[in-house]
C-alpha positions as CSV (number, residue, x, y, z in Angstrom):
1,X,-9.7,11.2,-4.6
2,X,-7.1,13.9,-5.6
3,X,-7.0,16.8,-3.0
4,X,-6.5,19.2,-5.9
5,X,-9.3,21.4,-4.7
6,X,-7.9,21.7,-1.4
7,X,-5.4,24.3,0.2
8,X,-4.0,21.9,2.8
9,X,-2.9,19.4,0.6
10,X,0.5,18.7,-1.7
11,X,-1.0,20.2,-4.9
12,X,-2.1,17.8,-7.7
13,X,1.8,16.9,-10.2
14,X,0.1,14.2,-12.0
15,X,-2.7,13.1,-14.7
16,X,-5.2,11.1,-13.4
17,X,-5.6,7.4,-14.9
18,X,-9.1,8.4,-15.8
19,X,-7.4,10.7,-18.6
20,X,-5.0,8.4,-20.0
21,X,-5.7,6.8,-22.8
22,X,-2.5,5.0,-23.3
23,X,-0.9,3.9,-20.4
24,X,2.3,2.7,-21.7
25,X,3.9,6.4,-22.5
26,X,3.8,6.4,-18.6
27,X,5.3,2.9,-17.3
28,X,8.6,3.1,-16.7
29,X,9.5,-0.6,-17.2
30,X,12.7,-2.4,-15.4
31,X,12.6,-0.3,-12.3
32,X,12.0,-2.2,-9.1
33,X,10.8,-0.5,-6.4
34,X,9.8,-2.3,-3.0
35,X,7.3,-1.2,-1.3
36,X,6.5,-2.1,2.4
37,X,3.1,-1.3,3.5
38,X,3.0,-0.3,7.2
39,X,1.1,0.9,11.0
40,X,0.9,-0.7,13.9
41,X,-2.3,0.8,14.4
42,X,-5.1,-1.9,12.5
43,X,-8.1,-1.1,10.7
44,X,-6.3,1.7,8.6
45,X,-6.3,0.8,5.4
46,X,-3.4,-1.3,5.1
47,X,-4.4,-4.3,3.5
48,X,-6.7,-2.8,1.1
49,X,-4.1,-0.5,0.0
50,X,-1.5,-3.5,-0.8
51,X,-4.1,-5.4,-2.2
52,X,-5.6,-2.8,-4.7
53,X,-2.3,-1.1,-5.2
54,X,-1.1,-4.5,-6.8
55,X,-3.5,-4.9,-8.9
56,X,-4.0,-1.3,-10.3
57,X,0.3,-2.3,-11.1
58,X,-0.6,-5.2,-13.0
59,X,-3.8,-3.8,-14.7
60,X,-1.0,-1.6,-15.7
61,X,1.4,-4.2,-16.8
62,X,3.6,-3.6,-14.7
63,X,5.4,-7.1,-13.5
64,X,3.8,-7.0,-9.7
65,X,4.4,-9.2,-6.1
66,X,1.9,-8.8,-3.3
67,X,4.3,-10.4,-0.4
68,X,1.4,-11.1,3.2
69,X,3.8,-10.7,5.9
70,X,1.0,-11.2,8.1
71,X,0.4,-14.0,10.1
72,X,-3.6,-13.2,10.1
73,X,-2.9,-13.8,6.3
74,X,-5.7,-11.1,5.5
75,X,-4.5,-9.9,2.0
76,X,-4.0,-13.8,1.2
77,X,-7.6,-13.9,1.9
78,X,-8.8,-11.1,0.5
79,X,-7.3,-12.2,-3.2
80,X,-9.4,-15.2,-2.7
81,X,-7.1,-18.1,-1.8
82,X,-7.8,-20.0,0.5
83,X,-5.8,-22.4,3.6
84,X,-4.3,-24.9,1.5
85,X,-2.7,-22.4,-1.2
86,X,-0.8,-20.6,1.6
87,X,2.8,-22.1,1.1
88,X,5.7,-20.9,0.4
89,X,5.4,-20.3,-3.2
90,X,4.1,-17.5,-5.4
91,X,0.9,-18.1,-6.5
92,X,0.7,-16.5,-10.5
93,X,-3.1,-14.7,-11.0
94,X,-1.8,-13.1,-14.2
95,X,1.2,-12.6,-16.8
96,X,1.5,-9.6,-14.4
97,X,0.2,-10.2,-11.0
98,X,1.6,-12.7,-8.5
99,X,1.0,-13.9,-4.9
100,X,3.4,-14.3,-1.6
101,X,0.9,-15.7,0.5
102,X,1.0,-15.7,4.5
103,X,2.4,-18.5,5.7
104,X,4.7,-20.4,8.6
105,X,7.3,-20.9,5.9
106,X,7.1,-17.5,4.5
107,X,8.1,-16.1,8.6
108,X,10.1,-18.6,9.6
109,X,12.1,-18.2,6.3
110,X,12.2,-14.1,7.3
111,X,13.6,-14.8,10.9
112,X,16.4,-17.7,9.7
113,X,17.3,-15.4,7.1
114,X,17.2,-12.4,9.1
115,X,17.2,-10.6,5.7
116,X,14.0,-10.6,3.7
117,X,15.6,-8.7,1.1
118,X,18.0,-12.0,1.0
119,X,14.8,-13.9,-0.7
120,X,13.2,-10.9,-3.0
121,X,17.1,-10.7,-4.2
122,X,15.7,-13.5,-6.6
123,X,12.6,-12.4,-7.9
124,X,12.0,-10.6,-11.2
125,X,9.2,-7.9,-10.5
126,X,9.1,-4.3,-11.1
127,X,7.1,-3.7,-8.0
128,X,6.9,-5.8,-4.7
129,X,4.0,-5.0,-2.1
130,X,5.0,-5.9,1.3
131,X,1.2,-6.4,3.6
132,X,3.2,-5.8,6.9
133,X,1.5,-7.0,10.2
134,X,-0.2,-4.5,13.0
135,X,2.8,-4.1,15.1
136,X,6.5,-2.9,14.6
137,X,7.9,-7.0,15.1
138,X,10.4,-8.5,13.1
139,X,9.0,-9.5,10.3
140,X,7.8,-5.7,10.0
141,X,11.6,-4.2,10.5
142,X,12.6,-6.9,8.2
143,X,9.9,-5.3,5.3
144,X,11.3,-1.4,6.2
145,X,15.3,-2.6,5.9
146,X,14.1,-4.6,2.4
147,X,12.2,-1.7,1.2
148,X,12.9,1.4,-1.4
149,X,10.1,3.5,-0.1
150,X,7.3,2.8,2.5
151,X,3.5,3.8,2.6
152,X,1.5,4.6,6.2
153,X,-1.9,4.4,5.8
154,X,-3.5,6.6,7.8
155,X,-7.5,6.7,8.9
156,X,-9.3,9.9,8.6
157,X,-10.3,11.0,11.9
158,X,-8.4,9.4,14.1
159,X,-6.5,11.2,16.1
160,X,-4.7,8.8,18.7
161,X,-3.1,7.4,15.6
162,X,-1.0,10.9,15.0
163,X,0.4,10.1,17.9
164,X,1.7,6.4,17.0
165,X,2.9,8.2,14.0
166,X,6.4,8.8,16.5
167,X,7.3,5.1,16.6
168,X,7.0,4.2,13.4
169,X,9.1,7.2,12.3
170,X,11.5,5.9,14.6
171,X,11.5,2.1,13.6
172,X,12.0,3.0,9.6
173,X,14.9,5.6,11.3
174,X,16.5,2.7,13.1
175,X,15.9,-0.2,10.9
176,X,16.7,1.3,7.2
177,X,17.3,5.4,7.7
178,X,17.7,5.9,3.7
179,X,14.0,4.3,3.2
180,X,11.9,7.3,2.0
181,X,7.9,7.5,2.9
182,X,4.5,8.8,2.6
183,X,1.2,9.2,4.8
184,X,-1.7,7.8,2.4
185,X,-4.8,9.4,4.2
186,X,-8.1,6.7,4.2
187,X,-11.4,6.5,5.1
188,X,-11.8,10.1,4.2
189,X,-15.6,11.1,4.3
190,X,-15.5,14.8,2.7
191,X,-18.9,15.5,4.3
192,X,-17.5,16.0,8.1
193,X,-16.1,18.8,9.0
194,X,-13.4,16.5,11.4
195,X,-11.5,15.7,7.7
196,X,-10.2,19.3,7.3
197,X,-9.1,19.5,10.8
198,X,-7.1,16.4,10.6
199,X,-5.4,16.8,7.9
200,X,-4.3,20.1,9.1
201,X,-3.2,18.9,12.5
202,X,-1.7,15.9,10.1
203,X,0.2,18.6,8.0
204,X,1.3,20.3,11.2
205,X,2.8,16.8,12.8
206,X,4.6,15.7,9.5
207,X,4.7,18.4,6.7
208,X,2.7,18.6,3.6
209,X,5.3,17.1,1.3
210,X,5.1,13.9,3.7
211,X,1.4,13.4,2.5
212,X,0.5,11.7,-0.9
213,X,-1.8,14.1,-2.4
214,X,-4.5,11.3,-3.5
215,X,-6.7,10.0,-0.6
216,X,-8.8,7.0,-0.4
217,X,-12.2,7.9,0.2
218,X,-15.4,6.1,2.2
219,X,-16.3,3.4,-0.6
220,X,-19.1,0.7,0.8
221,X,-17.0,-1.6,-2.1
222,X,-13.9,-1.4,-1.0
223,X,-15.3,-3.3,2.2
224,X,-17.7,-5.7,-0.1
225,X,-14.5,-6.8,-2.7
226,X,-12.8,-8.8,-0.2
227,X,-15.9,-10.7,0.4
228,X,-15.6,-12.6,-3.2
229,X,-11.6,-12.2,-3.2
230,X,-11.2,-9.4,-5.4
231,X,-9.5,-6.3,-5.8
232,X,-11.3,-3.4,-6.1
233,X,-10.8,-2.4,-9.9
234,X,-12.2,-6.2,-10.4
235,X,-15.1,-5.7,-8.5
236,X,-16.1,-2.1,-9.3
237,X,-13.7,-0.3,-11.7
238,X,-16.2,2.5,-11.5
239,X,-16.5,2.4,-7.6
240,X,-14.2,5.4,-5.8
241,X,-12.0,3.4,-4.5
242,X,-11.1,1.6,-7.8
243,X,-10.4,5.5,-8.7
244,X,-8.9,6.6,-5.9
245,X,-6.3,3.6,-6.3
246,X,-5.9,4.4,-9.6
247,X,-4.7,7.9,-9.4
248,X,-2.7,6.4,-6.1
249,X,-0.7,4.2,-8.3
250,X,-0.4,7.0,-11.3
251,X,1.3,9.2,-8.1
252,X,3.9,6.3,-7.3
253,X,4.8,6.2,-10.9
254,X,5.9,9.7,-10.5
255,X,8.1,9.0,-7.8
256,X,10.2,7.0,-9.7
């Protein structure tokens, strides 16, 4: 979903995916940018943005790791691999698309280290995808200090979680203050009146030019991929969420 019918939101800078025909005029190959996914609030959105995000960047040909720093290995799972793949190793789905998966190794490796960026320092990917766990530990702070720029999926609606908003502003301060970031709104159902009135008291808290002006919206397939370990624009390219990614992914190319 692009918000560029709405007043409240950063207005629309970008051409939808839908619209491109040729998506190589827009890749801007040999730039690496890592990208730490993070809340400590669950059930926002975070895993199914690093998951679909990935793929949309490799769909794109874009040279793409999804790292699962969490220990409840969801995004591992969600790709479709199963216990006995998660090692420390990347597991290759395509020329362009490859797989950290959660693992023992993979966290013990982050705490002796102390450094994740000490073990991305030898892969060769344009973008890395960091699934972050639910809480600001370690492993998360070690994902923020590694990072280039950071994404905060944030659920439609709930309000409490503007408030948790405070301490993760103040981990990425504290663990990497140069790391840039943007709120990605989810779970947005344009029908209830409660949308509008979050995302101005949203826009209040933070500032419009803190939101990304795509949104995920309320896509029954975006809960059903995970179920047969897919991404969403391998499930249902047509669905909204394999859209709303889309355009998402178009908007981080225009960071760069």
């Amino acid at each position: 979903m692009i918000f560029s019918n709405s007043k409240l939101l950063p207005k629309r800078i970008y051409i939808s995916y839908l619209s491109i025909s040729n998506y190589n005029k827009f890749k801007k190959k040999g730039v690496v940018m890592i990208i730490p996914i993070i809340n400590q609030k669950g059930g926002v959105g975070k895993t199914t943005t690093a998951v679909n995000l990935a793929s949309r960047f490799a769909k794109m040909e874009h040279k793409t790791l999804l790292i699962d720093l969490d220990p409840q290995a969801n995004a591992t799972i969600g790709v479709g691999l199963n216990s006995q793949e998660r090692a420390f190793t990347n597991v290759d789905f395509s020329e362009y698309l490859s797989v950290m998966p959660s693992s023992k190794e993979l966290s013990f490796k982050v705490l002796e280290n102390d450094s994740l960026k000490n073990i991305l320092k030898e892969e060769d990917f344009e973008f890395i995808l960091i699934d972050c766990p639910p809480t600001l530990n370690h492993l998360s702070i070690n994902a923020l200090t590694a990072g280039d720029f950071a994404i905060i999926p944030l659920r439609s609606g709930d309000y409490y979680s503007l408030f948790g908003l405070k301490d993760i502003f103040s981990t990425i301060e504290s663990s990497n203050s140069n790391l840039d970031f943007k709120i990605l709104v989810t779970n947005i159902d344009e029908r209830r009146s409660i949308t509008s009135h979050f995302i101005k008291k949203l826009i209040g808290t933070v500032g419009k030019e803190k939101l990304f002006s795509t949104g995920i919206r309320i896509d029954t397939k975006l809960s059903e991929a995970p179920f047969i370990g897919k991404a969403i624009d391998l499930y249902d390219a047509n669905s909204k969420g394999s859209i709303d990614y889309g355009d998402l992914a178009m908007e981080i190319l225009n960071l760069n």
